[in-house]
N, C-alpha and C positions, 0 to 999 in steps of 0.2 A: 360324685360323677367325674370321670378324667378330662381332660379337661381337654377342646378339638382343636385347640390351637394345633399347631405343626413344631417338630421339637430341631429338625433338620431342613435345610432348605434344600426342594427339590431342584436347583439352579447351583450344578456344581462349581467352584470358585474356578477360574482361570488366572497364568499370568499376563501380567499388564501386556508384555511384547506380542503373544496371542489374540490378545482384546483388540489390539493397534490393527494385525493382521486382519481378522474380521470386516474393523469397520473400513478399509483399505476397500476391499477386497467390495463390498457390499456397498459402499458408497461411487466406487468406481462403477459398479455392473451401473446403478440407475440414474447416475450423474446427468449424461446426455438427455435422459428423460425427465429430469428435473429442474433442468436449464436450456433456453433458447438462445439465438444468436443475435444479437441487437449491434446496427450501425449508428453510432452517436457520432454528434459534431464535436469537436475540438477546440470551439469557440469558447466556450467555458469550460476548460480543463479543470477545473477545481472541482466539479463532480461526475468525475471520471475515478477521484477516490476511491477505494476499495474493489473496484472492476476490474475483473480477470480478464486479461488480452485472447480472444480469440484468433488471431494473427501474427506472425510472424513478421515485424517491421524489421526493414533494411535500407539504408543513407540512401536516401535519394542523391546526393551531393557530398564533397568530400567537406570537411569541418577541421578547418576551418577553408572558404572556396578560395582562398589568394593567400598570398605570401605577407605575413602580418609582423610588426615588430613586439617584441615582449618590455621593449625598454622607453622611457623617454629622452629620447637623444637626435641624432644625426643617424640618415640613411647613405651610406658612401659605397663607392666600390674599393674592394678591399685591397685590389691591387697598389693602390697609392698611396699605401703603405702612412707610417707617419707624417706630423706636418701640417701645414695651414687649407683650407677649404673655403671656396668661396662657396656662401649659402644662398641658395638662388629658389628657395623656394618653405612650402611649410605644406604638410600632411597631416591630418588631424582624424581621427576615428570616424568614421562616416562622411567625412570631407575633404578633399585636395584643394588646395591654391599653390598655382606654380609660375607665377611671376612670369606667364609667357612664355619658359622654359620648354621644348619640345622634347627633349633629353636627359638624363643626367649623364655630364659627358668627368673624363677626367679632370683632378682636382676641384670637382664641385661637390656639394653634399645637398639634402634638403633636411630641415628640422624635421621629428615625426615622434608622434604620439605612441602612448601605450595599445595597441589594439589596431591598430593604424596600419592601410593595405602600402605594401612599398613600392616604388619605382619599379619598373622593370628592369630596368639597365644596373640598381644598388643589390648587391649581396652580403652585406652586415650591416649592424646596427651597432653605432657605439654611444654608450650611453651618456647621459648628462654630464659625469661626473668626471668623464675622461676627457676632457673637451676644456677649453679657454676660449673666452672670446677675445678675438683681436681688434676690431673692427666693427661700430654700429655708425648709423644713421645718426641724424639730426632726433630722430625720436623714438629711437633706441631699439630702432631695427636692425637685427643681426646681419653682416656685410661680409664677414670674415670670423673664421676660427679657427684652432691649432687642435690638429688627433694628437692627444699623446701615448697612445698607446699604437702597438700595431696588431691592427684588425685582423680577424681571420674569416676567410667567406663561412657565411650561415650563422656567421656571429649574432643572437640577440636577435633570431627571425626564426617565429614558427612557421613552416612549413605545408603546401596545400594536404591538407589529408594527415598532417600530423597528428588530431584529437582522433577522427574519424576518418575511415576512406571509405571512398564510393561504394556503395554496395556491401557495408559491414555490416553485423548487426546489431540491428540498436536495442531492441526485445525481443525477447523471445516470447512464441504462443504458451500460454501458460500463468505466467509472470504479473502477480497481482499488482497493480497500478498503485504505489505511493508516491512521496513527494520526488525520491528521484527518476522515478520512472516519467513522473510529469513533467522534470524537466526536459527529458530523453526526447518523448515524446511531442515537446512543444519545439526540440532543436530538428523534427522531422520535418515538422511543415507541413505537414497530413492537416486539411479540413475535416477527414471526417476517420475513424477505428473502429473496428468490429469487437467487438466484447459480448462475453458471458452473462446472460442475466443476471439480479443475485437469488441466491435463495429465498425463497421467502420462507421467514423461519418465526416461529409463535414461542412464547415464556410464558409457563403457567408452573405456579406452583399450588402445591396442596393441603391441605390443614386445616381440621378442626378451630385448633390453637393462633392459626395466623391471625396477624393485624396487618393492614396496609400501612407502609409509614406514611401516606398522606392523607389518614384518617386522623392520624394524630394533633394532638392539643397542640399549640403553638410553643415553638423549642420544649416542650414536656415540661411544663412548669406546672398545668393543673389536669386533676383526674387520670393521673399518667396509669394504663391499665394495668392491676396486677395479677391475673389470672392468663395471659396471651403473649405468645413470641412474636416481636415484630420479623413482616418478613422482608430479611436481608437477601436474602439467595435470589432473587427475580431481580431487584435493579441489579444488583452486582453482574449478572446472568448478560442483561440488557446493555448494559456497557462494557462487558466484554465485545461481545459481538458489534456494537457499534464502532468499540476500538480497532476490530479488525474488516471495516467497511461495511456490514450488513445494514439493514434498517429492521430490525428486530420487532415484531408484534405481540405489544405487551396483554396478556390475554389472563390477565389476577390471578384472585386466586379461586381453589374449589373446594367446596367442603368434602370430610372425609362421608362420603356416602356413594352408594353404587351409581346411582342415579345422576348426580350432578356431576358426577367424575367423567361418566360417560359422554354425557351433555359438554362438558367442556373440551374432550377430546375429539368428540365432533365438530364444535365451534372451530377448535384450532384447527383443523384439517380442511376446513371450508374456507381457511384465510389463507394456509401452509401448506407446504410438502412436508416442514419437518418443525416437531415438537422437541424442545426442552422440557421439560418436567423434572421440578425438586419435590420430592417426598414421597410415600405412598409406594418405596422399595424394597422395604426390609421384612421382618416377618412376622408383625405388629396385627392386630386383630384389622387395624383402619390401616393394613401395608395393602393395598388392592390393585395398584396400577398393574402390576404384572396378570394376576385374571381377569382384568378387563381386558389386556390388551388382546390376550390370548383365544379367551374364551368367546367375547363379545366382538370384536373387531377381527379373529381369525388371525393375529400377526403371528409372527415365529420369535422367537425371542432368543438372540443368536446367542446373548450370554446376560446373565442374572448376578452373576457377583465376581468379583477382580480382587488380585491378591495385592490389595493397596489401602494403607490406613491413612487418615480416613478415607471414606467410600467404598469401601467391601461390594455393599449391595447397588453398585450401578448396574445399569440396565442399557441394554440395547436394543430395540426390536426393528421388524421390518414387516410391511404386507402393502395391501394395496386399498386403497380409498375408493368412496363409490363412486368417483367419477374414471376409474380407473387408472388411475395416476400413482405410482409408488408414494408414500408414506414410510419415512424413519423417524422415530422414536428414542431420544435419549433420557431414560432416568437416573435419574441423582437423586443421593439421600439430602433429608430436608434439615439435618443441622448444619447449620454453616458452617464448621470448620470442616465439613466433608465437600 
């Protein structure tokens, strides 16, 4: 008797740049319907993580908002050129002391710090190094000291609006939220950003043969099984996705049968919009994801196999879930080097 296997796969192979194009194409149409817009506080930026910007941030304020020195030295006006300076004061990052000084007038300077807003009256900074001291206190307060170099205005002074100016942009909508985007967005000052939900997305893999590796004996020392493939493809799957911000729903595994396969792609769909699935793609008597999906769930199955080794037979589908909410579907073959 011949044998009813299938000898050709009805899911003609595509290339990869094709496959891209699809899921582009198919992913963009039900995006909006697969995500809502949430306003989160900015009080705890750290999980803000993985969150796609729904908005368009632009500087409230320029960055930096004052005239800051880059060096630690003397603040002077540059006009007086070389020469001795009476030091009549001390500027510190977040702090002024000014010895009662109302100005900085000619032949004066004040000490100032790295980060440090300047005088209004000084237009460079010269640094430590160029400097002598002539003249201290009783307790070793500076009284006097000699430029020896000649200053030039803007010398060793960032500028208001130098990093940022007012009204530039800081994000763009779009612009998935990592660490520097966290910084970006903590130099806004916004209590609260509007972001994309995430996906909610489910990992299940399929197989007879699987083992869970947290079924396993401790480090595999006894009874280690020898008839079953541990399954790798679902953590590996789950820490992708976690790498790239999701919270992934670990949904096991499913035996190769019609019935429980089904069952589990209902589960995941009652947790998700969108399934991963490794196994159950190729053209194996227990290969069935693709007529479930088709048959039993009505989906379209935009492509069945890619011209990419490993993973020939990935799968992509799409349709709609019974609560009327799109459903995408990604299968993967279930050896791990695919």
């Amino acid at each position: 008797m011949p044998s009813s296997l299938p000898r050709q796969s009805p899911w003609p192979a595509i290339e990869m740049q094709q496959a891209l194009q699809i899921l582009e194409e198919i992913v963009g149409l039900n995006l909006d319907k697969l995500r809502s817009i949430e306003q989160k506080q900015t009080n705890n930026l750290k999980e803000l993580i993985g969150y796609v910007l729904a908005e368009t941030l632009l500087a409230f304020r320029p960055v930096p908002n004052f005239r800051a020195s880059v060096m630690d030295g003397y603040a002077i006006i540059s006009s007086d050129g070389k020469g001795p300076r009476k030091v009549v004061g001390a500027f510190n990052a977040g702090k002024a002391t000014s010895n009662g000084h109302k100005m900085l007038e000619s032949g004066q300077c004040v000490r100032i710090s790295t980060g440090a807003k300047l005088p209004e009256e000084a237009d460079a900074v010269v640094k430590l190094e160029d400097t002598e001291v002539l003249e201290e206190d009783d307790d070793g307060k500076e009284i006097l000291i000699d430029i020896g170099i000649n200053p030039k205005p803007g010398q060793n002074i960032r500028e208001i609006g130098s990093d940022i100016a007012k009204d530039e942009l800081l994000l763009a909508k779009g612009i998935r939220l990592g660490a520097a985007e966290i910084g970006l967005l903590a130099l806004s000052g916004r209590k609260t950003v509007l972001v994309y939900s995430k996906l909610k997305i489910c990992v299940l893999s399929s197989g007879d043969e699987l083992i869970d590796f947290i079924n396993l004996p401790n480090n595999g020392e006894n009874e280690w099984p020898i008839d079953g493939v541990i399954d790798t493809n679902r953590p590996v799957l789950i820490s992708l996705l976690l790498e790239e911000g999701f919270d992934p729903i670990d949904c096991g595994i499913a035996k190769d049968s019609e019935e429980e396969l089904i069952n589990s792609i209902k589960n995941a769909f009652s947790k998700s919009d969108l399934l991963v699935i490794s196994g159950g793609v190729s053209m194996g008597e227990k290969d069935l994801l693709k007529s479930i999906l088709n048959k039993h769930f009505n989906f379209k199955i935009n492509f069945g196999r890619v011209y990419m080794k490993p993973g020939l037979p990935s799968t992509f589908a799409s349709g709609i879930g019974l609560e009327g909410r799109p459903k995408l579907v990604f299968g993967l073959p279930g050896g791990w080097r695919g």
